[in-house]
Structure formats: C-alpha cells, structure tokens
C-alpha positions in Angstrom: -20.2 -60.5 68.2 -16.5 -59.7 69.5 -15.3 -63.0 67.5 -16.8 -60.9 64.4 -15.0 -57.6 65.3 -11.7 -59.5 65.5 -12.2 -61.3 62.4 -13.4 -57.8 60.8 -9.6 -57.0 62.6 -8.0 -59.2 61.0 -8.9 -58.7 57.6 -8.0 -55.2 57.8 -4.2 -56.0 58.9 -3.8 -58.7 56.1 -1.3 -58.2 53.6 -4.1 -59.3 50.5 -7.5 -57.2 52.4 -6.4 -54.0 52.9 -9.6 -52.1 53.5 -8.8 -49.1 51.6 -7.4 -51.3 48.3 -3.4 -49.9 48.9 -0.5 -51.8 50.2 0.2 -53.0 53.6 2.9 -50.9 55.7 6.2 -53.1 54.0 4.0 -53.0 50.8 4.1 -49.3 50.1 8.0 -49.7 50.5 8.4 -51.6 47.3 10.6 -49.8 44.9 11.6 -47.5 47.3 15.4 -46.9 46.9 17.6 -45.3 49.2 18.0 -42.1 47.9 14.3 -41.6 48.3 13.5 -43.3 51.2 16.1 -40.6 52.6 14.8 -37.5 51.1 13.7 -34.7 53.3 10.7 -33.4 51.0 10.1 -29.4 51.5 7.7 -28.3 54.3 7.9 -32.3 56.0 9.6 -33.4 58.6 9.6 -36.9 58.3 11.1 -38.8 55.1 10.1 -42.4 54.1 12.6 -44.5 56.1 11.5 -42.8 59.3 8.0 -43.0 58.6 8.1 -46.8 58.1 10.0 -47.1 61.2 7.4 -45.1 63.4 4.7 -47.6 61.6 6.8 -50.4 62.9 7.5 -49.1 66.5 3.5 -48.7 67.3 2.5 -52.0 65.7 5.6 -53.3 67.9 3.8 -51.3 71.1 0.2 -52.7 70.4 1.6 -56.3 69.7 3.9 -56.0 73.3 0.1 -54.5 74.8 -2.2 -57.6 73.6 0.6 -59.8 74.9 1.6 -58.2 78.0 5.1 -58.7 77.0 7.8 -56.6 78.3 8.5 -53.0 77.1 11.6 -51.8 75.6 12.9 -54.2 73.1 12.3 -52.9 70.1 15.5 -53.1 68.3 15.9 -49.1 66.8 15.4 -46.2 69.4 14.4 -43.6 69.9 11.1 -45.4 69.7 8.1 -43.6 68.8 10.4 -41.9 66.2 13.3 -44.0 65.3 16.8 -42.1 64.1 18.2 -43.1 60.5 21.4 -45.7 61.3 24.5 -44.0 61.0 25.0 -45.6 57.8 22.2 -45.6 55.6 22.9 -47.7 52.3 21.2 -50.7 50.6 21.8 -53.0 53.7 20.4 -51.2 56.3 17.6 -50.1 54.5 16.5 -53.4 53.4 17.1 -54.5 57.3 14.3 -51.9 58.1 12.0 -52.9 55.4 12.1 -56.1 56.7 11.9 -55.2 60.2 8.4 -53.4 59.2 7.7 -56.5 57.4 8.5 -58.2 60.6 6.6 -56.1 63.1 2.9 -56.7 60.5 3.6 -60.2 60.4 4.3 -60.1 64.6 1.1 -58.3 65.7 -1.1 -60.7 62.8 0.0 -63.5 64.8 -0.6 -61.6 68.1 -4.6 -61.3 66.9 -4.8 -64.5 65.7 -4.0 -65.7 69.8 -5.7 -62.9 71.3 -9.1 -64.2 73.0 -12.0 -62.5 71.2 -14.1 -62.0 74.9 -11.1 -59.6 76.5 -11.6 -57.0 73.3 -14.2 -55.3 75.5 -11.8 -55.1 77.8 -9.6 -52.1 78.8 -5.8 -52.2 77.6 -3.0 -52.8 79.9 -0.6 -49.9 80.6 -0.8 -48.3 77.3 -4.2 -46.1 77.4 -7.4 -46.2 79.1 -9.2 -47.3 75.7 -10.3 -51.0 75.4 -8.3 -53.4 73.1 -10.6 -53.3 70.4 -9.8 -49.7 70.5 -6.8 -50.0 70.5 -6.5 -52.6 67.4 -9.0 -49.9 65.5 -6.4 -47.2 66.6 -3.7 -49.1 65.1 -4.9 -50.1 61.9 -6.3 -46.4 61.2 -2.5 -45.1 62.6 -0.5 -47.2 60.1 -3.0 -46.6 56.7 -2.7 -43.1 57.7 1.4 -43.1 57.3 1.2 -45.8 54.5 -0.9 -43.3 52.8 1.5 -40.5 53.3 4.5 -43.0 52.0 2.3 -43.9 48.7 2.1 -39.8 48.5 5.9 -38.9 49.3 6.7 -42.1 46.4 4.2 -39.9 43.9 5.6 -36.7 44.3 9.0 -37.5 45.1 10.0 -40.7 42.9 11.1 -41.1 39.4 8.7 -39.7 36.7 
C-alpha cells in the first residue's frame, strides 16, 4: 500500500501528471516577463517572483526533511518569504525561474530515494505530521500558489 501512495506522490509532482491538468510550479512561469513577475496587483501582497520563490523555499524545506539534510542553505533569504534581489532584470529573474525549476526537480529525486515503509512515519523536526503528510501538504501548498500565479498571469498580463 505505502509503495502505491508514493507512486500516487509522485505522479502528482511530475512535470507531465499534474493532477489538476495546469503547469507545474516553473511551468506557470512561462512567458512571465519581468515587468509582470514584479507587479504588485491591488489588494495582494505578494507579486509573481515572490510567489515562486515561497514555492521553491518549502519544496526546498520538505526535500532537506525526507533527507535529513541540514537546514539553512537555501540560497535566497528570508526563507519562507524570499525578498526581490536588489536588482531585478532579465538575469536575475531567469536565475529564480530556474532555481524553482531546480528545487521540483530536487524534491522528485528526493521521492524517488525515499523508502516507501517510513511514509507512516512521523517527520523529523519539521511538524508532528507523518511524511506522507507532509508530501500531501506539499503538493496541495505549491498547486495552491501555482494557481494563484496562472490567476495574477490572467488578470495581470497582456490582453
């Protein structure tokens, strides 16, 4: 049964199976630009950039969990809620795009190793929920912001 849940897992994060029939995380940032990947739409407070960062920093945190790796290394801070670079132009933009790429690719590979029996088991450090739970968590957590990128690029992008 648990090597079915993480199979069931695993289709959910890949890049051609996403459940709900949108893009994955670095998917829903295709033909973003800068300037709207930057814009601050009325009544939110988080634009595009720094929603794909958040995505990035908590499949970072449940990769770091399922390996027991250490904490702290993920390369834009603060980290729950990343801050824009200083500079944001084409380069550093497509250097986050990529580094969400990155961080779907990196937790994937993380499932793939991570032994089906300990999914029942509880997490280490980062909640008292099991690590099924907390693979569920993250899948629901980053097709809840992709969706809200796919909105913002609706109402906010070119005609």
């Amino acid at each position: 049964m648990r090597d079915e849940s993480l199979q069931r897992i695993l289709q959910a994060l890949g890049p051609k199976s996403q459940w709900f029939g949108g893009p994955s995380p670095a998917g829903s940032l295709r033909g973003v630009d800068i300037e709207l990947a930057t814009r601050r739409s009325v009544g939110l407070k988080h634009c595009i950039w720094e929603l794909a960062l958040h995505t990035a920093y908590w499949e970072y945190a449940v990769r770091r969990s399922l390996e027991g790796g250490p904490k702290g290394a993920f390369p834009r801070s603060p980290s729950n809620w990343p801050l824009l670079p200083e500079e944001c132009n084409e380069r550093t933009w497509a250097s986050d795009r990529q580094l969400v790429k990155q961080e779907r690719e990196a937790l994937i590979r993380a499932v793939e190793c991570f032994p089906a029996e300990k999914l029942a088991e509880p997490t280490s450090g980062m909640s008292d929920r099991t690590y099924e739970e907390l693979l569920i968590g993250i899948i629901q957590h980053s097709a809840y912001h992709t969706g809200q990128i796919a909105l913002l690029k609706r109402l906010e992008g070119p005609g």
